[in-house]
C-alpha positions in Angstrom: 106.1 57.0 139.7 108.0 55.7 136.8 105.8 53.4 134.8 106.4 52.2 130.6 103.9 51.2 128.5 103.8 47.9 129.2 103.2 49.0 133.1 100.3 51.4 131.6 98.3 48.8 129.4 98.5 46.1 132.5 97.0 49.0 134.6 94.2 49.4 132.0 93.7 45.8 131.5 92.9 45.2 135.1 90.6 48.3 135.3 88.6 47.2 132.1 88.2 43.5 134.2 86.8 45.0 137.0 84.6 47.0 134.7 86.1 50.7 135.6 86.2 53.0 132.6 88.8 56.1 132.6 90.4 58.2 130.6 94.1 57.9 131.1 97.2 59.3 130.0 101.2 58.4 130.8 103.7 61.7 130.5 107.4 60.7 131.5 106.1 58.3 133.2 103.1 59.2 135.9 99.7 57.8 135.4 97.1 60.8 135.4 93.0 59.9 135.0 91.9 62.6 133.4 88.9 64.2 134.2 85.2 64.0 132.3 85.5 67.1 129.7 82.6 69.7 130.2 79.7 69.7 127.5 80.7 72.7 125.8 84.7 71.6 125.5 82.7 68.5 124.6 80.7 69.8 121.9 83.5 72.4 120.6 85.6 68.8 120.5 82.6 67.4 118.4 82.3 70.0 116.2 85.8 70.5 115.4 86.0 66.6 114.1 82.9 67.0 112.1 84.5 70.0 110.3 88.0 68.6 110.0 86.4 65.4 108.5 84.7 66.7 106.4 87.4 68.0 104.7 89.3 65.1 105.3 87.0 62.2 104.3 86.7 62.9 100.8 90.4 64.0 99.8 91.4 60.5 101.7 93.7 62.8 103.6 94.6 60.7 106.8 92.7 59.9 109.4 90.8 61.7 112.6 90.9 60.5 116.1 88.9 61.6 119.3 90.4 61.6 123.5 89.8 57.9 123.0 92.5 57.2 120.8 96.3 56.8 122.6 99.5 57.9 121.1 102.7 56.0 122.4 105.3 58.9 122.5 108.3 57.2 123.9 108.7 54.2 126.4 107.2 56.5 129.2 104.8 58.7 127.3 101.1 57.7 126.4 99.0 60.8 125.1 95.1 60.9 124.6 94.2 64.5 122.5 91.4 65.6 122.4 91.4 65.6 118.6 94.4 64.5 116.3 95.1 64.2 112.9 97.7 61.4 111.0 98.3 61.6 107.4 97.2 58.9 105.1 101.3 58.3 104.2 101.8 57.7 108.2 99.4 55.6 108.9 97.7 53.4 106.2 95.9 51.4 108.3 94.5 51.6 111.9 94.5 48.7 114.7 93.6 47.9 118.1 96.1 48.9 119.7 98.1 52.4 120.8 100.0 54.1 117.6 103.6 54.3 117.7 103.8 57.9 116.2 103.0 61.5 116.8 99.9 62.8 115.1 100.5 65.3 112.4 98.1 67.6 114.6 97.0 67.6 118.0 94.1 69.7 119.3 93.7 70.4 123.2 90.5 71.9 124.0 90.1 73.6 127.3 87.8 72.4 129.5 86.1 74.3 132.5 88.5 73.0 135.1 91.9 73.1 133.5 94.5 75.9 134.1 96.2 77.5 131.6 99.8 77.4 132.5 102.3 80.7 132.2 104.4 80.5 128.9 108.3 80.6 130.1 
């Protein structure tokens, strides 16, 4: 499968009509629904952005975003971390809609069922 952006956002559109909610992500290209995170990759997740922001918050460093929050990578690449970080100079100010840009950091956190993949 070979879908773009626009493909991606028609696909989401149609689920949110029909009132189906899922996590969704686009590498290169291929739709993947992401699984429902574990409580404790949940909590770590939680607890992470609580710390981060409050470092964060009150040196109006940038801005913090949960697995909710989409990243357009290229024309074939939509990415949902599970907690990222964009500096106040990149982004200004937020909107509805995907960023255009690659956070300053990304965080996966390892849930129960993922596999850890050999390092070539």
């Amino acid at each position: 499968m070979n879908l773009t952006i626009q493909d991606f956002e028609k696909i989401q559109e149609l689920l949110q009509d029909a009132s189906l909610d899922y996590q969704m992500e686009l590498p290169d290209g291929n739709l993947v629904i992401m699984g429902r995170a574990d409580i404790v990759s949940s909590e770590i997740s939680a607890r992470l952005i609580a710390f981060l922001f409050s470092w964060i918050e009150p040196r109006k460093l940038g801005r913090l975003f949960d697995s909710s929050g989409g990243f357009i990578l290229s024309d074939t690449n939509l990415s949902a971390p599970d907690v990222s970080f964009v500096s106040a100079e990149r982004l200004r100010q937020t909107q509805r809609a995907f960023a255009s840009l690659v956070p300053d950091l990304v965080v996966e956190i390892k849930s129960r069922t993922d596999r850890v993949k050999k390092i070539e």
